[in-house]
N, C-alpha and C positions, 0 to 999 in steps of 0.2 A: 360275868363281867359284860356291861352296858359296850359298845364299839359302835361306830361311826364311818361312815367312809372317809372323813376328814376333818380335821382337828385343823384350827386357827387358833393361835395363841395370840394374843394383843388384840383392841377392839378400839385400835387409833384408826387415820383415815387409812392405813394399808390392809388392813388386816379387813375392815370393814369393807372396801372396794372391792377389796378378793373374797367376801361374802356374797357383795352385790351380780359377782359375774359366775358365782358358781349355784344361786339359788334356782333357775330353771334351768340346772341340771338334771335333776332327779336323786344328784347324790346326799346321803344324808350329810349332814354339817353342822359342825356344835364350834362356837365361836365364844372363847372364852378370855374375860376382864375381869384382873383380877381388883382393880378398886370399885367401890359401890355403886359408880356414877357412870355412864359412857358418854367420853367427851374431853373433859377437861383434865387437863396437861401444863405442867409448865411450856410456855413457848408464846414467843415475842406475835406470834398469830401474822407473820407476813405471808403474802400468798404473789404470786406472779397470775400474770395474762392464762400462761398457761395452763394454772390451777383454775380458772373459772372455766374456762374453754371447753376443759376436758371432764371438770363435774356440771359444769352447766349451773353453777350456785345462783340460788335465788339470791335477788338482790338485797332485802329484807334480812337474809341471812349475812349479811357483811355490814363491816362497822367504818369502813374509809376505803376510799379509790381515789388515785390520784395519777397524774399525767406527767409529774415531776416527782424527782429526788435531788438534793442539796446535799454535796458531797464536799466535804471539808476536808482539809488538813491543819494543822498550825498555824498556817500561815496565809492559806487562800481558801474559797471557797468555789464550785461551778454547781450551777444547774443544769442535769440530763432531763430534758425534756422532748414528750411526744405527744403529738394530737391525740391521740386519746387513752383511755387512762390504761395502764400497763403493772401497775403496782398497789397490791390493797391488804386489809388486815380483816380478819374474823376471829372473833370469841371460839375458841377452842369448843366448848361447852356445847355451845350452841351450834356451830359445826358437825361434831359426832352426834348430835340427837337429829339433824336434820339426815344427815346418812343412815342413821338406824334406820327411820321414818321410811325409808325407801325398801328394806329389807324386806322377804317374805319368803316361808319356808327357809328359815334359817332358825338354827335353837342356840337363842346367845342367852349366857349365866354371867351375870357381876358375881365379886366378892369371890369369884374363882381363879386362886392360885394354884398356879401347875410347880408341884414343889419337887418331882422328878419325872423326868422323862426315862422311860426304858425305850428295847427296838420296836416295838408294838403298840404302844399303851403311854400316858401319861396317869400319875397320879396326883390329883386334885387336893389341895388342904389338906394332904398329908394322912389322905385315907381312903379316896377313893381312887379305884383302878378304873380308865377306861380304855378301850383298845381305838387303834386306828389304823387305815391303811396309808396314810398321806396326814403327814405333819405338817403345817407351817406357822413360823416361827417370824409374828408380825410384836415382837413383844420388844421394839427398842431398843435401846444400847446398852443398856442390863440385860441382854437377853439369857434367859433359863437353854433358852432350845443353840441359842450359839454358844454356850459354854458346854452344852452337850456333846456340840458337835468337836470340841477341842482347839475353836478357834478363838486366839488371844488377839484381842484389840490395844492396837498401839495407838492409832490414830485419832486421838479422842478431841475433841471441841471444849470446854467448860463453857457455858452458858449463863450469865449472872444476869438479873432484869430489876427493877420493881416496878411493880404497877402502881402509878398514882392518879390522882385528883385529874379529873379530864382540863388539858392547860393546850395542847399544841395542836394546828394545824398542817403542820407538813410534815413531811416523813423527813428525815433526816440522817445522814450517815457520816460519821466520822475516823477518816483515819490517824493514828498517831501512835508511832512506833516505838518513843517510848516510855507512852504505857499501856499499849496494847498488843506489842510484837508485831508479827503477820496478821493479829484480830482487827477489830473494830469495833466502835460503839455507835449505838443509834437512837434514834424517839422514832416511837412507834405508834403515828394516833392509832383510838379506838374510837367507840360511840362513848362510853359510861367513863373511862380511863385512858390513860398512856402507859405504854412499855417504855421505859427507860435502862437501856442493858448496854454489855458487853463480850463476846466471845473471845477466844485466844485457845490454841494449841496447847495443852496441856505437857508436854513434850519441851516448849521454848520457853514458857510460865506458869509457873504452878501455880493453883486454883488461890493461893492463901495471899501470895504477891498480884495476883492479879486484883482479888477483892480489895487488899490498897493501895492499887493503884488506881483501880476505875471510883473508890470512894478520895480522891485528891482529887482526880480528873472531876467530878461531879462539884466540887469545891470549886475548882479552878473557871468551872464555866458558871457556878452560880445557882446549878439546878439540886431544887429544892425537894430530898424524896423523904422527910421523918415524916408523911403521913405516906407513904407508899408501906405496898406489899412484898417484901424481898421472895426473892426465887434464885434458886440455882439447878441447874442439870446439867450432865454430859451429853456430846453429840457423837454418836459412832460415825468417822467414816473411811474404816478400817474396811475393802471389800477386799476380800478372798474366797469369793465365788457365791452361788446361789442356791445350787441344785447338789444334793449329797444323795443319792438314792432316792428313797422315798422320805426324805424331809426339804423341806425349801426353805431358804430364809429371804425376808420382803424388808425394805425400809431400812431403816435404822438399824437391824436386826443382824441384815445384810454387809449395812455399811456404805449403801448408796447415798448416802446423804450428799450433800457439797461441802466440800471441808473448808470452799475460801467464806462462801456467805450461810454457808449452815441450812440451807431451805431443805429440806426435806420430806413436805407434804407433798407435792406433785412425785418424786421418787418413789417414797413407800405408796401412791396410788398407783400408779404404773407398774410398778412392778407386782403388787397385790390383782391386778390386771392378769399380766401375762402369765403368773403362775398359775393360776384360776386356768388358763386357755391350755397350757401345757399339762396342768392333769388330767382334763378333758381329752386330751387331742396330744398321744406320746409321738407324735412325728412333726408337733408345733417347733418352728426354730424363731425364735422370739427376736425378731430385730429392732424392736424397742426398744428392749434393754440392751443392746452392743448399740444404738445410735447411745440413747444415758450414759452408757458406761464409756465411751469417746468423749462428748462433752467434759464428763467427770475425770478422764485421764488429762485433758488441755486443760483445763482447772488447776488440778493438781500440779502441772507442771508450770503452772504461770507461778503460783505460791512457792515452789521448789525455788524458781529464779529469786524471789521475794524476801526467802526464808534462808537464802545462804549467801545474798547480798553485803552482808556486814554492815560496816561503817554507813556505805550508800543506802541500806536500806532506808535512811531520813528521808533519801532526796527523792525514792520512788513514786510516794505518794503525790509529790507536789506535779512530778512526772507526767503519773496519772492524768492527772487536773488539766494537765496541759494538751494529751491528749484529747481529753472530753470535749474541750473546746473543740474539734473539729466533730461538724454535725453528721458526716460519715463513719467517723471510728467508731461515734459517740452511739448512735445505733446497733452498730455492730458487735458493742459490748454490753447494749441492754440486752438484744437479742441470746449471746452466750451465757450471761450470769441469770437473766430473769428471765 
């Protein structure tokens, strides 16, 4: 049996980052995807300040950057605006082939499914054994290696989008609660296309009343998706820890996502980071991830106030709005969400 020093399962941006910081290791490393392509994903492709910062993205490799977002309700509309631009989108695709690009001495296999995990070992399409001494488990909110580990996800996102005909220039966010609960919908420019989606708690609206409601809402505003691409997925952000012995779970995987705006590229980057450093280095105390995982708890509990509101929860959004207008709060809640 072929063994490895460390197995990565998923070959999104976490799984790939946590490639990037363990290849002049020395240790071996086999990084494995199991669709045929590395890169493309369902996913609305927003990226924060932070995500450029911290990968340093060539600009080429992005499809929009903008200074502003246009946050609706029913009833009013504000724009959060910064001098410079703090909010952008990238082609998934094109994203993960630009991180591959950077790898070296790394051994990554497409069209490789880990169809079970043992203590030692995964097995590969259901026939080959490989051994390992460090698992991680960068493989999403379907994860193989989190159901391994016996941990059930409650906290799931549903994600619905389509991608159409390139039509918008601004990024735009809308809340309305009710047909979107605690979620929201948004337009997402690209270069070639728009995202046009919606999120929501799977927990306060199920995935089948959500789709009709975000197709009334898409009625109701007029916007026009029968030559779009429909998409759906779930968003994990169920965290019940990271570290189990010798397996880790990164990203999605984890459950680090943001359950109020769903971002979870800079999350699964960072933390595909700091596990990379931690199985390097077993006396790493990773304050990274306990600053993310702080953010993510004030998050969660702004939504908690949100999500058991009732009646009032109509009146929060417009609330919001009200606050944005102050160009002090108004920063300080780009800076917490983006």
């Amino acid at each position: 049996m072929k063994a490895y020093d460390i197995i990565i399962i998923g070959a999104g941006p976490g799984g790939l980052n946590c490639a990037r910081h363990l290849m002049a290791s020395g240790k071996s490393v086999l990084l494995l995807e199991q669709k045929p392509e590395i890169g493309p994903k369902v996913c609305a492709g927003g990226l924060t300040l932070k995500d450029i910062e911290y990968l340093k993205i060539p600009k080429k490799t992005l499809d929009f950057a903008a200074n502003k977002v246009v946050v609706h309700t029913p009833s009013k509309s504000v724009t959060a605006e910064e001098k410079n631009n703090f909010i952008f989108t990238v082609d998934r695709g094109r994203l993960g082939q630009w991180m591959l690009s950077q790898l070296k001495n790394i051994e990554v296999r497409t069209n490789a499914q880990v169809t079970e995990i043992k203590k030692e070992s995964v097995i590969l399409n259901k026939k080959e054994e490989i051994g390992f001494d460090y698992l991680i488990g960068a493989d999403g909110a379907s994860s193989i290696t989190r159901n391994y580990l016996g941990l059930e996800s409650k906290k799931l996102l549903m994600g619905i989008q389509y991608l159409v005909p390139k039509k918008y220039n601004a990024l735009e966010l809308f809340f309305n609660t009710k047909s979107f609960h605690s979620g929201y919908a948004w337009i997402f420019p690209h270069k070639e296309f728009d995202s046009i989606g919606c999120a929501c708690d799977i927990r306060y609206m199920q995935p089948k009343v959500l789709r009709e409601n975000f197709s009334t809402w898409l009625k109701e505003k007029k916007i026009d998706v029968s030559k779009g691409k429909y998409q759906s997925h779930l968003i994990n952000y169920d965290y019940q820890g990271y570290k189990f012995d010798n397996v880790f779970l990164i990203g999605a995987a984890g459950g680090f996502t943001s359950g109020f705006t769903g971002e979870g590229m800079y999350p699964a980057m960072l933390t595909g980071q700091e596990t990379a450093r931690m199985i390097l280095d077993k006396d790493y105390k990773s304050e990274k991830i306990e600053e993310l995982l702080e953010i993510k708890q004030h998050q969660e509990r702004d939504m908690k106030i949100f999500e058991k509101s009732g009646i009032i929860r109509r009146l929060i959004p417009n609330f919001l709005l009200l606050l944005l207008k102050n160009k002090k709060i108004q920063d300080k809640m780009i800076s917490r969400y983006a």
